[in-house]
N, C-alpha and C positions, 0 to 999 in steps of 0.2 A: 813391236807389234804383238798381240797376244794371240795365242793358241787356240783356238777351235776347243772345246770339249771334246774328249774319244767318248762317240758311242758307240755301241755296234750298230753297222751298219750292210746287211746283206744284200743279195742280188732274188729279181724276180728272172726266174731263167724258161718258167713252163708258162706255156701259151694259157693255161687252166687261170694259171695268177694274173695275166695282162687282164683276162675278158672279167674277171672277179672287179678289178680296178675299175675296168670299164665303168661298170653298171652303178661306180661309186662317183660320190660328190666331184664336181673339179673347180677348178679354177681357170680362165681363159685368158689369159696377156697379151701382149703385142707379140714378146718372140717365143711362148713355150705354152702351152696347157699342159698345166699340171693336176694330177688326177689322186684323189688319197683316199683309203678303204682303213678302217676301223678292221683288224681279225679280228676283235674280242677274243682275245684269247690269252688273257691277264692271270697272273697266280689264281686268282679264283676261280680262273674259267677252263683253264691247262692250255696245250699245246692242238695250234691246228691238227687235223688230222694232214698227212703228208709230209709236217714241217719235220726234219733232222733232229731230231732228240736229244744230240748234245748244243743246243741252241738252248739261250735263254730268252724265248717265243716272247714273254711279255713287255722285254725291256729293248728289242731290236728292232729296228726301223729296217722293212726292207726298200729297194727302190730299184725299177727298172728305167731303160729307153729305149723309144719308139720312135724311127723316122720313116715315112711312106713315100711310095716313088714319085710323090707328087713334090717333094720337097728339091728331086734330081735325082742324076745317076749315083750309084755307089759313093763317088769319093763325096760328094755335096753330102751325101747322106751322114756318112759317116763324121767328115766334119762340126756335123750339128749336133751326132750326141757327143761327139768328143768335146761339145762346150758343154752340153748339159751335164754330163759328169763332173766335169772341173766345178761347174757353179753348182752342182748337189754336194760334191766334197766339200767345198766354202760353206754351205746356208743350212743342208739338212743336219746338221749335228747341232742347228741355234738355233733353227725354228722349227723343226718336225720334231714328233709325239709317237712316242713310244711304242710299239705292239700298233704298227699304223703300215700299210704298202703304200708306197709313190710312184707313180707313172708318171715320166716326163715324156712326154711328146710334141717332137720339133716342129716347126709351123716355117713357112717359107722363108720366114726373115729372121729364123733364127741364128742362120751364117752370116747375113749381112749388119746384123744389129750390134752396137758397140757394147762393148764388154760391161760397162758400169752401166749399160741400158735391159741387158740380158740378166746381171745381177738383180734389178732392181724387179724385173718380173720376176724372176723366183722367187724372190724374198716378200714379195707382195702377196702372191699365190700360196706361200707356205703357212703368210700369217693369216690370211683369210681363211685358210682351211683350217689352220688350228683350233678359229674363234666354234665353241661350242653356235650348232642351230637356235636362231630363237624365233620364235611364233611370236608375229606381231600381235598385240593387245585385242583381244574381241570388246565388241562394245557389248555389255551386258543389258544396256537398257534395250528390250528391244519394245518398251508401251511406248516408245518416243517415234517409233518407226511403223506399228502396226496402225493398219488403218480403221478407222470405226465402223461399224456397220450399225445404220441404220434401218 
């Protein structure tokens, strides 16, 4: 079986970074929304303000989790990132992008969901968020569309 890539891979630990995520692109699956923010904050652009200075900001992927009590008590809770971890340890070093934060947030079936089912959301989510935005094609003719006035 072959090795995972090491990347560095850090932790979102301040409420400041979850709601940053918020506000960014996600992805929705059956057992996890996964959530990824762009820092721009590449050799050309330097280091977040806040990030730890002996970090190499442009080349580490950070990633938190998020379970709300609608998911259950504590131990439900906790059991559901404790998958999301294992399957971020598996997928994000193969499909997440560099100088990028990830929020994985649990959704109710994500304790009950079978492992190669839980896998396969992440991995779905990680590559849809990777694929660069694109703006569907505008029609340029618009004389085909305006009406004549008589």
């Amino acid at each position: 079986m072959t090795e995972a890539p090491r990347s560095k891979i850090g932790r979102l630990k301040v409420r400041a970074e979850f709601l940053k995520a918020a506000k960014a692109p996600y992805q929705a699956r059956g057992g996890v929304v996964v959530q990824a923010r762009d820092r721009g904050d590449g050799p050309e652009t330097g280091p977040e303000p806040g990030l730890e200075s002996g970090l190499e900001s442009g080349t580490e992927m950070r990633v938190g989790f998020t379970a709300t009590k609608k998911i259950g008590g504590a131990v439900k809770r906790n059991r559901a990132k404790r998958r999301l971890r294992e399957a971020a340890r598996a997928l994000l070093p193969l499909h997440g992008l560099p100088g990028h934060d990830y929020v994985f947030v649990a959704r109710a079936t994500t304790i009950d969901r079978d492992w190669a089912g839980l896998l396969d959301d992440v991995k779905a989510a990680l590559i849809r968020l990777s694929r660069p935005k694109t703006t569907p094609p505008s029609n340029t003719d618009t004389a085909s569309r305006e009406k004549t006035v008589r």
